[in-house]
TIVO-2410 file (N, C-alpha, C; in nm, 3 decimals):
# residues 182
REC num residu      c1      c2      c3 atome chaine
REC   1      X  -1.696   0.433   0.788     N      A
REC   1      X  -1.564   0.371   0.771    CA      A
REC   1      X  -1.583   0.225   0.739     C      A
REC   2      X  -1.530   0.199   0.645     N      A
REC   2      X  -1.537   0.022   0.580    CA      A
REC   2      X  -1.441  -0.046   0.710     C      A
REC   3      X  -1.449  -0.148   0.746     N      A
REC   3      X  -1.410  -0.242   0.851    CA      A
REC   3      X  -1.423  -0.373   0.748     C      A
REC   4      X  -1.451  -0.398   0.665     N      A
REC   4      X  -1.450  -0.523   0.623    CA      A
REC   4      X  -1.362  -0.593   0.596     C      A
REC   5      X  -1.411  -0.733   0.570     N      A
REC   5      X  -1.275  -0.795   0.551    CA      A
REC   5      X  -1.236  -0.808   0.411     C      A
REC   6      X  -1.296  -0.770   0.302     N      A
REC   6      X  -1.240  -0.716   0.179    CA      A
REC   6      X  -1.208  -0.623   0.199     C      A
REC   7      X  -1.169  -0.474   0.245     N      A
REC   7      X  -1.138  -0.409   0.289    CA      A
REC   7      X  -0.976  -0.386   0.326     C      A
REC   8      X  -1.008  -0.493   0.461     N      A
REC   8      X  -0.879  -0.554   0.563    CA      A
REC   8      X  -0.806  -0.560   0.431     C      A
REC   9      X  -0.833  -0.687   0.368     N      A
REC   9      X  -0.739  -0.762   0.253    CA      A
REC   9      X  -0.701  -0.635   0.128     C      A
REC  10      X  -0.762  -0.577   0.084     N      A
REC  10      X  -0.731  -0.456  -0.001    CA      A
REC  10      X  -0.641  -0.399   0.040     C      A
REC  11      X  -0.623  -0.362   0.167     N      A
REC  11      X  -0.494  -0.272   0.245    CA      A
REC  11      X  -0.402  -0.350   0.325     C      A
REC  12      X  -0.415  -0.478   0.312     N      A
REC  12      X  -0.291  -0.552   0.364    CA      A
REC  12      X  -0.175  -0.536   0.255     C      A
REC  13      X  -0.141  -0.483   0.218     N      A
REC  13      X  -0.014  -0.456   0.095    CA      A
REC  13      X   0.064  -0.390   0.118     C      A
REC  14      X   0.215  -0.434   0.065     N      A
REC  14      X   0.311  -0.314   0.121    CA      A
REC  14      X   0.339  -0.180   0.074     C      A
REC  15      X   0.257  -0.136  -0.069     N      A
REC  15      X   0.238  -0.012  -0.073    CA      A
REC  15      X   0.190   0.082   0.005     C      A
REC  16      X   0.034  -0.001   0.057     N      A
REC  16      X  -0.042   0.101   0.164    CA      A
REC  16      X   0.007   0.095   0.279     C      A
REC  17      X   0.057   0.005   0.328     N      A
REC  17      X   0.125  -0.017   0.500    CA      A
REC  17      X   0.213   0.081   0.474     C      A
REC  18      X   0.305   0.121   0.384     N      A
REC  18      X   0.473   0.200   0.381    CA      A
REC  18      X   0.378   0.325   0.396     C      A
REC  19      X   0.251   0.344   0.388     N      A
REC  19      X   0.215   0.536   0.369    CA      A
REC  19      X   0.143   0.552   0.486     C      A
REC  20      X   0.152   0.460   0.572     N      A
REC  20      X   0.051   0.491   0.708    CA      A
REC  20      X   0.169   0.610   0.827     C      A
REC  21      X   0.121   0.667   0.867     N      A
REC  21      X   0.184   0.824   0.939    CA      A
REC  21      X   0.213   0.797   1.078     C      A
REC  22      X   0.098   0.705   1.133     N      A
REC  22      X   0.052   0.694   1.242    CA      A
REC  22      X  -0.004   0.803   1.318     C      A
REC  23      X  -0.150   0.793   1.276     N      A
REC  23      X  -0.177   0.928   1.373    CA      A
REC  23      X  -0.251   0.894   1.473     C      A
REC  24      X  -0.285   0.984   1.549     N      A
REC  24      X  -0.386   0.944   1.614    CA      A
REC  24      X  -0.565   0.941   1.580     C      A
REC  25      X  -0.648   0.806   1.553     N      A
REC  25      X  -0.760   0.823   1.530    CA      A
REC  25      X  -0.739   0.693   1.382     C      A
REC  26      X  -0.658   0.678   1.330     N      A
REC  26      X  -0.592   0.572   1.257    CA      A
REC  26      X  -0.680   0.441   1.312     C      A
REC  27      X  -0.703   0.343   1.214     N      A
REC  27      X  -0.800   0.279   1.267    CA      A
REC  27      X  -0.711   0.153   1.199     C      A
REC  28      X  -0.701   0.028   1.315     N      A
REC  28      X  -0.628  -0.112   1.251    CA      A
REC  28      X  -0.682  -0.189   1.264     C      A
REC  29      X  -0.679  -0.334   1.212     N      A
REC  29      X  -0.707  -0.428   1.252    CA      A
REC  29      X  -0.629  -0.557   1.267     C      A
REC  30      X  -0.673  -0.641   1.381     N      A
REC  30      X  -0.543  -0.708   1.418    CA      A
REC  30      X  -0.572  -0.845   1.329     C      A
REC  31      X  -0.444  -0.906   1.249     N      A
REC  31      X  -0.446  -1.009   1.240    CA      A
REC  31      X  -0.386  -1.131   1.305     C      A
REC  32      X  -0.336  -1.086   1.469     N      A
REC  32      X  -0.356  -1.182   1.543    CA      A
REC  32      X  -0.328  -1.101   1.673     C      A
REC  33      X  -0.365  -1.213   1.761     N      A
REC  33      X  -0.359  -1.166   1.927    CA      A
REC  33      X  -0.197  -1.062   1.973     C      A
REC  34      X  -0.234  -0.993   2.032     N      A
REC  34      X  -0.173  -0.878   2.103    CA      A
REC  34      X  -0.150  -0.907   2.230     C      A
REC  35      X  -0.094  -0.934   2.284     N      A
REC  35      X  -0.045  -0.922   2.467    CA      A
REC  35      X  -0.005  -0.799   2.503     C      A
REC  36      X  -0.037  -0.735   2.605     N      A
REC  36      X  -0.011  -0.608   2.628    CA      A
REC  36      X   0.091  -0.671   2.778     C      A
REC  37      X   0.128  -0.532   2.863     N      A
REC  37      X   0.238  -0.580   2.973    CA      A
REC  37      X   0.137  -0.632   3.079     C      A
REC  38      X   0.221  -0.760   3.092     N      A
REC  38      X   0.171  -0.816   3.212    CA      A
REC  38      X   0.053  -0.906   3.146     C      A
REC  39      X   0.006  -0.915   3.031     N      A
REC  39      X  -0.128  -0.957   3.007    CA      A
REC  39      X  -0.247  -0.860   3.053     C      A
REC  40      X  -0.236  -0.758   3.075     N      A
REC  40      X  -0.326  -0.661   3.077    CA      A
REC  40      X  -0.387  -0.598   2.961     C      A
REC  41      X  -0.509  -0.652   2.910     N      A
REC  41      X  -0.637  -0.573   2.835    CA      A
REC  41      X  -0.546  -0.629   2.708     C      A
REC  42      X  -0.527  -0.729   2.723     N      A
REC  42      X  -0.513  -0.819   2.574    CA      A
REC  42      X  -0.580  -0.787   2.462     C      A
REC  43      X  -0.534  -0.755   2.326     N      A
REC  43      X  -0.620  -0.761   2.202    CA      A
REC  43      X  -0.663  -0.889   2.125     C      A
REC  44      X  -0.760  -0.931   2.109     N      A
REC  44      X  -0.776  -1.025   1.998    CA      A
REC  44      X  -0.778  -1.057   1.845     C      A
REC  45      X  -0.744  -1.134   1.805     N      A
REC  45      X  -0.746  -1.120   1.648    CA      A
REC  45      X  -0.894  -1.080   1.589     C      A
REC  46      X  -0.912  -1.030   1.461     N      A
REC  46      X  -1.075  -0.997   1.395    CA      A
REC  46      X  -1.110  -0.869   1.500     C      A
REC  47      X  -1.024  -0.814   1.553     N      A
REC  47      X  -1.089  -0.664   1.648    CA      A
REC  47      X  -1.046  -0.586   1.555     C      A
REC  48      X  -1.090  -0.452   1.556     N      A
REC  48      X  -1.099  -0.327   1.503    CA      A
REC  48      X  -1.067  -0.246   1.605     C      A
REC  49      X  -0.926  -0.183   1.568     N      A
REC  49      X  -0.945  -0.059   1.708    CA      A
REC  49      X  -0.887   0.081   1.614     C      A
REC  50      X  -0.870   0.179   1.760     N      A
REC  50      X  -0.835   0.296   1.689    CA      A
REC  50      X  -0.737   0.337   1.733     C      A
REC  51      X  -0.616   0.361   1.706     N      A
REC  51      X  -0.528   0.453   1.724    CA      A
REC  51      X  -0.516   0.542   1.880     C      A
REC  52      X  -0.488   0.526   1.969     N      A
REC  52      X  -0.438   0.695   2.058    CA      A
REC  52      X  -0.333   0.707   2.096     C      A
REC  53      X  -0.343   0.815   2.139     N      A
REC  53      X  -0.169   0.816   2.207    CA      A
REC  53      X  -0.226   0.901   2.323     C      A
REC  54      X  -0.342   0.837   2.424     N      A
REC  54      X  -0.347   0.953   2.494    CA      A
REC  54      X  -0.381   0.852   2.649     C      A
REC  55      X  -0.258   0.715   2.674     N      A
REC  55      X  -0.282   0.646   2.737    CA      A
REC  55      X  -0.174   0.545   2.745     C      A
REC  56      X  -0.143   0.497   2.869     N      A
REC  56      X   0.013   0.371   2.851    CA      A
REC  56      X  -0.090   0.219   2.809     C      A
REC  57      X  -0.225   0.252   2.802     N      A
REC  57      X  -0.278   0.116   2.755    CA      A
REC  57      X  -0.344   0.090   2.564     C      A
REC  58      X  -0.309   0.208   2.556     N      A
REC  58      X  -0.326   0.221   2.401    CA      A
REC  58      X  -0.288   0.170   2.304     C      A
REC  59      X  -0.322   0.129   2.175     N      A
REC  59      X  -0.224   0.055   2.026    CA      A
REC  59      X  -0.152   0.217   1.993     C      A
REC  60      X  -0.036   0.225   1.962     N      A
REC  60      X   0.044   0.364   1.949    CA      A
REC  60      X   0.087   0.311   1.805     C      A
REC  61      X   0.094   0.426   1.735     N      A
REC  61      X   0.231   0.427   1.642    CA      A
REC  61      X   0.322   0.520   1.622     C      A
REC  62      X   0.379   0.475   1.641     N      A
REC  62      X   0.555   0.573   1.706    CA      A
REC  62      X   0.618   0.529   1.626     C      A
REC  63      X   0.779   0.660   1.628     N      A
REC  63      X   0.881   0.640   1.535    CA      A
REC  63      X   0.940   0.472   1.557     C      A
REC  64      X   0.919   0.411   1.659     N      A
REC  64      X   0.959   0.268   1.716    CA      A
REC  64      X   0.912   0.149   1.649     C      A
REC  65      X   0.788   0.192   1.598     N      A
REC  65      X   0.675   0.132   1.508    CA      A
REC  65      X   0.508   0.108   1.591     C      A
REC  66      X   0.508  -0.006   1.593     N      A
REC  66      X   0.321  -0.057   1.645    CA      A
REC  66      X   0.305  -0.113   1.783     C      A
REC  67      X   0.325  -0.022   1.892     N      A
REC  67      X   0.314  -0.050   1.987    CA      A
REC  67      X   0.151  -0.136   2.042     C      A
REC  68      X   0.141  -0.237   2.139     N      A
REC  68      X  -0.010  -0.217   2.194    CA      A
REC  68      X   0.041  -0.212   2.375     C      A
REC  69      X   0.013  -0.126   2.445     N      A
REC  69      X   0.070  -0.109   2.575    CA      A
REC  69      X   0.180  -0.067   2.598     C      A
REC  70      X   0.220  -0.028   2.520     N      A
REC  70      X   0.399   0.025   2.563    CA      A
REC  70      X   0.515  -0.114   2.498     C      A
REC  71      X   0.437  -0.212   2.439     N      A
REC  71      X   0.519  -0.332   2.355    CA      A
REC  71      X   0.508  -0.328   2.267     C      A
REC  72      X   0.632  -0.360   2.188     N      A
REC  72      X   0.637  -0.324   2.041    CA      A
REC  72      X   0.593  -0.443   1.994     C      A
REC  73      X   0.534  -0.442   1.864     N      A
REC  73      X   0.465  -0.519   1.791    CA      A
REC  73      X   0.586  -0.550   1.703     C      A
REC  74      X   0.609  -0.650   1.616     N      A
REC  74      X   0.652  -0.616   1.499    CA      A
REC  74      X   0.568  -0.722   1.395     C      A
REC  75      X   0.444  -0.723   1.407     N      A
REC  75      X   0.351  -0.741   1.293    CA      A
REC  75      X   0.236  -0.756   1.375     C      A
REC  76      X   0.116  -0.775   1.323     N      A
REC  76      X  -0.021  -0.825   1.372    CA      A
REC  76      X  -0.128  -0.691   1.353     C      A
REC  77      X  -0.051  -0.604   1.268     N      A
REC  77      X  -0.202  -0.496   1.242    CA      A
REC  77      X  -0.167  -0.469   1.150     C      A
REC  78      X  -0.321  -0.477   1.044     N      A
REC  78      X  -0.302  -0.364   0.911    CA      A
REC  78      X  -0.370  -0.279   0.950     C      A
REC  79      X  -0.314  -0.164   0.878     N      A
REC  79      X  -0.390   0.016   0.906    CA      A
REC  79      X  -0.453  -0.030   0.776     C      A
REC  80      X  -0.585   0.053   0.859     N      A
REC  80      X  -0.717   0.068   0.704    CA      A
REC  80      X  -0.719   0.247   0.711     C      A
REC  81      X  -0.654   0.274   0.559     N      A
REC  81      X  -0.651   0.429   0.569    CA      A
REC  81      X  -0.823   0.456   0.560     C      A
REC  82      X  -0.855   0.562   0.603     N      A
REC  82      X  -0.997   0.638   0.625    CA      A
REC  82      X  -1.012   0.726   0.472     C      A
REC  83      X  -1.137   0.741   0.440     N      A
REC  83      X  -1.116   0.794   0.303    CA      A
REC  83      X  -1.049   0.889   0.275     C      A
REC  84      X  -1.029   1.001   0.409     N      A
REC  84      X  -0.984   1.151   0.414    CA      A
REC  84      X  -0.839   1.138   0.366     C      A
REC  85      X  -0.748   1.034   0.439     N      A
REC  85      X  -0.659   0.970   0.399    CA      A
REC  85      X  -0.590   0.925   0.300     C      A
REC  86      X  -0.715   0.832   0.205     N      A
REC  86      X  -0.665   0.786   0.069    CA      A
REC  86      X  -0.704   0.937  -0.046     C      A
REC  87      X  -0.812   1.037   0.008     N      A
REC  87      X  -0.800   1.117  -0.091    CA      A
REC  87      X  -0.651   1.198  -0.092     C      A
REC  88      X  -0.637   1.226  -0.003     N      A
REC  88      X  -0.503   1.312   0.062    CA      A
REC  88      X  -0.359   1.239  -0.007     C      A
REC  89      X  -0.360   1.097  -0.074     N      A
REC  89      X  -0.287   1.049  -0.116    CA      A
REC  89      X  -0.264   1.065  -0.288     C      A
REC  90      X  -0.349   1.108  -0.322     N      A
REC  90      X  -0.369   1.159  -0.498    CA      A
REC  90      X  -0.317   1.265  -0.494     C      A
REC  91      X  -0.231   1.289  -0.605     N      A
REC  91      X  -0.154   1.421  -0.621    CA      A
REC  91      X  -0.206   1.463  -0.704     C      A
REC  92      X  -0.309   1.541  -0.696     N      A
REC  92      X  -0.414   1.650  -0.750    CA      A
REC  92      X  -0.392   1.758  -0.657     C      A
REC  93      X  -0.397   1.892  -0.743     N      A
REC  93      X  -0.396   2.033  -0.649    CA      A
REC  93      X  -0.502   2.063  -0.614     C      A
REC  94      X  -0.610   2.018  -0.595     N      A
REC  94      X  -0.751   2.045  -0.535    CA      A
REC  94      X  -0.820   1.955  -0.519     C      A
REC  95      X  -0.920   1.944  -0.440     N      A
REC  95      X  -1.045   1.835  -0.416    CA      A
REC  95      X  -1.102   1.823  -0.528     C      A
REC  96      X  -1.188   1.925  -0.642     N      A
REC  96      X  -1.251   1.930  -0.714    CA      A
REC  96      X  -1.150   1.812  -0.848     C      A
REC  97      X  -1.028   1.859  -0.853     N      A
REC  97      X  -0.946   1.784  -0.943    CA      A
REC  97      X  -0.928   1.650  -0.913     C      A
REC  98      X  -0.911   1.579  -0.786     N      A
REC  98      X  -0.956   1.477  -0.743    CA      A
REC  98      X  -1.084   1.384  -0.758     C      A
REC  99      X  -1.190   1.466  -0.752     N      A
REC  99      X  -1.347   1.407  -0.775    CA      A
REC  99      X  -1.321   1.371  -0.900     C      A
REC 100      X  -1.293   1.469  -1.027     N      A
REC 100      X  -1.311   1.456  -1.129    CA      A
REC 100      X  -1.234   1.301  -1.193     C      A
REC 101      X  -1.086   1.309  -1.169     N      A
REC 101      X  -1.021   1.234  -1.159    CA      A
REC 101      X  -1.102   1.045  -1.115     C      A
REC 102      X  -1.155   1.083  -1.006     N      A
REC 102      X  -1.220   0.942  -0.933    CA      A
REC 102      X  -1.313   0.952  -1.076     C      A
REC 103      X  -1.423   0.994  -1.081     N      A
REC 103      X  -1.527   0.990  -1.172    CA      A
REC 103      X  -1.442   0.930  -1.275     C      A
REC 104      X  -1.354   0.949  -1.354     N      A
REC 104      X  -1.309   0.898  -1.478    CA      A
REC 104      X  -1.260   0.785  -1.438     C      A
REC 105      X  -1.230   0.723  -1.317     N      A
REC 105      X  -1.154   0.635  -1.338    CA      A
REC 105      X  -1.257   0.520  -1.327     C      A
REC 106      X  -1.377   0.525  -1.246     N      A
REC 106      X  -1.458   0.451  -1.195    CA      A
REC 106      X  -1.536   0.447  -1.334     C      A
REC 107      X  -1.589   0.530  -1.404     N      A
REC 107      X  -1.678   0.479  -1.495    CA      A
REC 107      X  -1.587   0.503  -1.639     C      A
REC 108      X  -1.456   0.464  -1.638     N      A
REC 108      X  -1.344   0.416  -1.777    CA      A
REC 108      X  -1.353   0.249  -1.699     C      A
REC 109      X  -1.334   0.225  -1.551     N      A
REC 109      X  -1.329   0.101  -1.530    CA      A
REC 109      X  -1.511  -0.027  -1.561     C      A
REC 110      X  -1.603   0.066  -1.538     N      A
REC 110      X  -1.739   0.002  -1.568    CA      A
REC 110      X  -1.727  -0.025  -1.684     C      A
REC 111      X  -1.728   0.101  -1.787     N      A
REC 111      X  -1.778   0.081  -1.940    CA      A
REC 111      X  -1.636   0.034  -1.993     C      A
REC 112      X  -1.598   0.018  -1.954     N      A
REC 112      X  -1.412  -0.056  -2.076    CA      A
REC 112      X  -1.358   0.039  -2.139     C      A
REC 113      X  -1.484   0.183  -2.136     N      A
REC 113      X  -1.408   0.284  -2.227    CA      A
REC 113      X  -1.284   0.370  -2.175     C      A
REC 114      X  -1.167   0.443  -2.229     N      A
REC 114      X  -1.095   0.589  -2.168    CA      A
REC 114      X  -1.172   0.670  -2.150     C      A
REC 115      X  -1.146   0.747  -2.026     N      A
REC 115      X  -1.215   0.877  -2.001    CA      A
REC 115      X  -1.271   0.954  -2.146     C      A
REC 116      X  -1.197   1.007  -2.233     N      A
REC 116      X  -1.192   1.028  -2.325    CA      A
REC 116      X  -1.341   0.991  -2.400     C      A
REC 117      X  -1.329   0.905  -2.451     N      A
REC 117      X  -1.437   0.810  -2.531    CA      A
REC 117      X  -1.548   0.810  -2.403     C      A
REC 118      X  -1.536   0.803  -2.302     N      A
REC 118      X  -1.677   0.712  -2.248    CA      A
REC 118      X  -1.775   0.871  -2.236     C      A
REC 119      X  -1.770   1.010  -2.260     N      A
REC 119      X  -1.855   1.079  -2.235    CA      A
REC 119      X  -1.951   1.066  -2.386     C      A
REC 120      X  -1.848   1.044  -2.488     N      A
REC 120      X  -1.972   1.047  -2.649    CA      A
REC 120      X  -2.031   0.924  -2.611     C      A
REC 121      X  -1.966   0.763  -2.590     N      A
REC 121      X  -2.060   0.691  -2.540    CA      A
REC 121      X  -2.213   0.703  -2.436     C      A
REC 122      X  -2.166   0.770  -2.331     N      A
REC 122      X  -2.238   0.789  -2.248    CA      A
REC 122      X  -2.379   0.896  -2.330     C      A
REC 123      X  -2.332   0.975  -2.367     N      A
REC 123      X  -2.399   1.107  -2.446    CA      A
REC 123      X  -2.499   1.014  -2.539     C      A
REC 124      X  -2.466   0.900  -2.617     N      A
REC 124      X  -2.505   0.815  -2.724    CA      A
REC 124      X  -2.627   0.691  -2.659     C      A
REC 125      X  -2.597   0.679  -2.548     N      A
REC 125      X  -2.671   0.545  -2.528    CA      A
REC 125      X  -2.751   0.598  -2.369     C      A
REC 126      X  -2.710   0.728  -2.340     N      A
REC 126      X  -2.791   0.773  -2.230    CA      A
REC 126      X  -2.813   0.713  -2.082     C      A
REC 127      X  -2.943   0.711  -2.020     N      A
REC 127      X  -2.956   0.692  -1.826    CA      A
REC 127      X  -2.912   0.542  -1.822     C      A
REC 128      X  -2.952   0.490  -1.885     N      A
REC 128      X  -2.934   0.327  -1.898    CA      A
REC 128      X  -2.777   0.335  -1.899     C      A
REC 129      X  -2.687   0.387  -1.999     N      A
REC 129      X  -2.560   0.360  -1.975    CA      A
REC 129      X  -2.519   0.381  -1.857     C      A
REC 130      X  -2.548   0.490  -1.782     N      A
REC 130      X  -2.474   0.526  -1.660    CA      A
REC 130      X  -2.497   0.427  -1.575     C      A
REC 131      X  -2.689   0.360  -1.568     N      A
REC 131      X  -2.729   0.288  -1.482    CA      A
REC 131      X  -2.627   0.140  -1.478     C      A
REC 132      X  -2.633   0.115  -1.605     N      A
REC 132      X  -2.546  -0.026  -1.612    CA      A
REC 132      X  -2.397   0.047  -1.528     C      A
REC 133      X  -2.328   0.124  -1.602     N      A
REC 133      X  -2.206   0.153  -1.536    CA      A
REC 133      X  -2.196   0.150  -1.346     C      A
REC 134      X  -2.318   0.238  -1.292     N      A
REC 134      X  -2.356   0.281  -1.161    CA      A
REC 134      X  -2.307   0.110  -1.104     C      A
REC 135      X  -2.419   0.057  -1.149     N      A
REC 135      X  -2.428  -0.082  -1.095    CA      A
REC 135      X  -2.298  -0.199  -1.096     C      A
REC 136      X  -2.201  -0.169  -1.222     N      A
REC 136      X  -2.148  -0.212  -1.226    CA      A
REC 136      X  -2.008  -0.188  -1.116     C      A
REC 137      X  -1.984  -0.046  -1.106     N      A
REC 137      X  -1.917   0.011  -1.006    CA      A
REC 137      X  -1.953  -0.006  -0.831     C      A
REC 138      X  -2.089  -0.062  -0.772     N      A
REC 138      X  -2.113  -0.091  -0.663    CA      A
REC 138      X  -2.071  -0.252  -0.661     C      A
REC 139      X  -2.139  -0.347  -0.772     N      A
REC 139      X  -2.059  -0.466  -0.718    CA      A
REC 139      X  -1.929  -0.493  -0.733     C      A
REC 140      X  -1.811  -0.417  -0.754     N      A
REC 140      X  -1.682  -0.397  -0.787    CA      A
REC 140      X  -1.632  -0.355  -0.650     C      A
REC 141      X  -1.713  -0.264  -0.589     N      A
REC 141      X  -1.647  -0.184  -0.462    CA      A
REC 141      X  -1.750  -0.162  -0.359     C      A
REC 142      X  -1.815  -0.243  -0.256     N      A
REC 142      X  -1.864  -0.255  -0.157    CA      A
REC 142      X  -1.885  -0.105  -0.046     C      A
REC 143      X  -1.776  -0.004  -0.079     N      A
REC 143      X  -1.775   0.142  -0.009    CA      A
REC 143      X  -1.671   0.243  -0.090     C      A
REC 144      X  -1.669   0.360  -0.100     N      A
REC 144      X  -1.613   0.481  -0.063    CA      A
REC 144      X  -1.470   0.428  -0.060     C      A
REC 145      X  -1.440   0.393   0.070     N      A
REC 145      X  -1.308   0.378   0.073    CA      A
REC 145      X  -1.228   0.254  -0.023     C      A
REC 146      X  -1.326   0.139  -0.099     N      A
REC 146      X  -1.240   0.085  -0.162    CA      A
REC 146      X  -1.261   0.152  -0.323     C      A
REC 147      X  -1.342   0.170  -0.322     N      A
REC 147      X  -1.291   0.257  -0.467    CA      A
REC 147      X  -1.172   0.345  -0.464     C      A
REC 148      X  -1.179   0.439  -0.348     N      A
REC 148      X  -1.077   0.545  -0.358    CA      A
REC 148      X  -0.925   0.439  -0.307     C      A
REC 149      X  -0.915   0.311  -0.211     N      A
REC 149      X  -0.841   0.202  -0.236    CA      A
REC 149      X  -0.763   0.210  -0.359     C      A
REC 150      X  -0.884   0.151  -0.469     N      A
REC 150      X  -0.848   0.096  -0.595    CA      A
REC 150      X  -0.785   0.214  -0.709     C      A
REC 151      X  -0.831   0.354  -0.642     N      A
REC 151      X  -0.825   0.490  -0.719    CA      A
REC 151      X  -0.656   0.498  -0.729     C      A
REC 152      X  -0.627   0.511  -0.544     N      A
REC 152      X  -0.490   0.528  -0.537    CA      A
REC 152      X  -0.382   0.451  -0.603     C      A
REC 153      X  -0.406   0.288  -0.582     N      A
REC 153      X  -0.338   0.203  -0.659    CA      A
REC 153      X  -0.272   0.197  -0.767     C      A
REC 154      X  -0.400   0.251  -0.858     N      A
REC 154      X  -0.386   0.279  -0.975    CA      A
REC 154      X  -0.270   0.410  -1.018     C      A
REC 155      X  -0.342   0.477  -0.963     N      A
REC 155      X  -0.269   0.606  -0.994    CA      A
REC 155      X  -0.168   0.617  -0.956     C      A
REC 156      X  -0.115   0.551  -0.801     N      A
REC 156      X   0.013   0.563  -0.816    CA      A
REC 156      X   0.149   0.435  -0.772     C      A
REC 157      X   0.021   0.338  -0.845     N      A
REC 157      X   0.134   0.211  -0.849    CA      A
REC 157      X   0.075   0.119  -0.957     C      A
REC 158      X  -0.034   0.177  -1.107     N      A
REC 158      X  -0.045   0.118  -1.207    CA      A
REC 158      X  -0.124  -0.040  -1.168     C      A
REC 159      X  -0.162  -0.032  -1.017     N      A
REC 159      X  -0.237  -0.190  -0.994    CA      A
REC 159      X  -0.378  -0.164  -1.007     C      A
REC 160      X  -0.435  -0.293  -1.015     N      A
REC 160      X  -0.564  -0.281  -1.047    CA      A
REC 160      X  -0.614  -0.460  -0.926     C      A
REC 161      X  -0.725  -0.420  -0.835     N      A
REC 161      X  -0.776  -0.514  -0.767    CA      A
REC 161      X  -0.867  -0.611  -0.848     C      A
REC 162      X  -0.798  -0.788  -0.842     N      A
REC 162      X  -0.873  -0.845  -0.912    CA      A
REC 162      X  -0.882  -1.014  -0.862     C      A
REC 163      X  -0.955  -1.037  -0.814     N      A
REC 163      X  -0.962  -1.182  -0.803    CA      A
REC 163      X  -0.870  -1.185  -0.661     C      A
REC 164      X  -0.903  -1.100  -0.523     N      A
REC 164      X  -0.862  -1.066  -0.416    CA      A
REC 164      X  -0.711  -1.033  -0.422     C      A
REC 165      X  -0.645  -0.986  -0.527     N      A
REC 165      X  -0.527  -0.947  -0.493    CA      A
REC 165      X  -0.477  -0.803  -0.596     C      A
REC 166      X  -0.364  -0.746  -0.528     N      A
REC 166      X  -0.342  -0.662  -0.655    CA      A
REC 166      X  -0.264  -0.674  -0.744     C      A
REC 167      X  -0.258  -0.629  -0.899     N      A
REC 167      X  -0.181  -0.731  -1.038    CA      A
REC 167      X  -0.130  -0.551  -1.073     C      A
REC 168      X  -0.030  -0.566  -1.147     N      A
REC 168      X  -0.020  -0.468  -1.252    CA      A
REC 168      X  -0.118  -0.452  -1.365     C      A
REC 169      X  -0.139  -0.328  -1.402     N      A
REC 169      X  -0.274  -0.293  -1.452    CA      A
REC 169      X  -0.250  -0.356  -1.638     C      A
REC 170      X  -0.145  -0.360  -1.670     N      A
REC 170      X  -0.079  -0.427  -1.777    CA      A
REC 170      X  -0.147  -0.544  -1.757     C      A
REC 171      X  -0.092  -0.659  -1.620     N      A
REC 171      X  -0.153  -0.832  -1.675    CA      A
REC 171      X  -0.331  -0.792  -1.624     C      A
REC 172      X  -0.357  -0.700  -1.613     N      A
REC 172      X  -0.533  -0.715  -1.602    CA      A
REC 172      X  -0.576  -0.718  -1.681     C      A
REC 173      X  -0.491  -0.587  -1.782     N      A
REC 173      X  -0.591  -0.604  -1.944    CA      A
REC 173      X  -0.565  -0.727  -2.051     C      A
REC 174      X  -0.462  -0.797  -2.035     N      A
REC 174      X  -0.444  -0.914  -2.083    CA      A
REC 174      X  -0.574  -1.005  -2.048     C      A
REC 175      X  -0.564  -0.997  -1.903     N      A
REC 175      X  -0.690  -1.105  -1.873    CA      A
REC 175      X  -0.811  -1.036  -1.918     C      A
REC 176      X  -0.860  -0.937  -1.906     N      A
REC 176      X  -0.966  -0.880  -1.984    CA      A
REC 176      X  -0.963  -0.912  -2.072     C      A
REC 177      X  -0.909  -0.879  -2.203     N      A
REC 177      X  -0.879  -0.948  -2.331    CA      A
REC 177      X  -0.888  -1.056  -2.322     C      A
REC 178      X  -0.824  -1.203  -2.249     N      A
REC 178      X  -0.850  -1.296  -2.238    CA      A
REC 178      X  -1.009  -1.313  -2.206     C      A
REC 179      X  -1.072  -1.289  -2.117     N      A
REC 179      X  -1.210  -1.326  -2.105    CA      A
REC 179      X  -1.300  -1.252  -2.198     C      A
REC 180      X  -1.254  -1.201  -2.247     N      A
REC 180      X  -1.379  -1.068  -2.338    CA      A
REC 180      X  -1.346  -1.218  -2.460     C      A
REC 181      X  -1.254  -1.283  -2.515     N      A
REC 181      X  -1.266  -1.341  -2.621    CA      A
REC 181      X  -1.307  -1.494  -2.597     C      A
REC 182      X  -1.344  -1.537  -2.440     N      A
REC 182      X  -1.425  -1.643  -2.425    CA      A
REC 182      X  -1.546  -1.693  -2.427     C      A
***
């Protein structure tokens, strides 16, 4: 599970906050101190916790919203969805249609090419292409979960992660275009 703080910042947005369920096992992190009742078992900011509901000293999320102790929060945690999560969020009728899906999007985003075009490319310029692409796709996305992050975005809000925030995938290729001609 990514915990990072590119991560954190990737899913601080109000697209991904509006799709969190609250379940139990949900994993948050606080961006600031928590008082629980009485001052009992206080949270601190930069902690990582998990979700239960199987305790009156627990972070809950209930129809009420973000409890920590039985007190309602009304801000100080982003939910970091778990990958199982962000796949479960692609409206593909199967896993397999999903993979495939990720694969095109991750190496149309390396090589500049459309799905489409980048397999004769790929076919044309061979291990080296993929390798450049491979490489190019790890320093873009640090884990698993921010690719599939950046997967969902896309797919179902047209954003694209760039320069720590998310843009419409429209002003990215502008700036692409812009830097490709500098």
């Amino acid at each position: 599970m990514d915990v990072s703080l590119e991560y954190v910042k990737m899913c601080d947005c109000e697209e991904i906050q509006e799709l969190c369920q609250g379940q139990t096992g949900d994993v948050v992190y606080l961006t600031k101190d928590l008082k629980g009742y009485n001052g009992w078992r206080n949270y601190c900011k930069g902690r990582i916790e998990i979700v239960g509901n199987d305790g009156e000293y627990d972070i809950t999320i209930s129809d009420r919203g973000i409890t920590a102790y039985g007190v309602l929060q009304e801000d100080g945690l982003v939910w970091l969805p778990r990958q199982d999560q962000l796949q479960e969020m692609i409206n593909k009728t199967n896993w397999a249609k999903r993979l495939v899906a990720l694969y095109d999007f991750a190496f149309e985003y390396a090589s500049g090419a459309c799905a489409e075009c980048f397999n004769n490319i790929a076919f044309a310029d061979g291990e080296k292409f993929y390798e450049d692409c491979i490489d190019k796709i790890l320093k873009q996305w640090g884990s698993l979960e921010q690719l599939w992050l950046a997967f969902v975005m896309k797919e179902k809000y047209q954003k694209t992660w760039n320069e720590g925030r998310w843009i419409k995938k429209a002003q990215y290729q502008r700036q692409r275009r812009t830097l490709s001609r500098s």
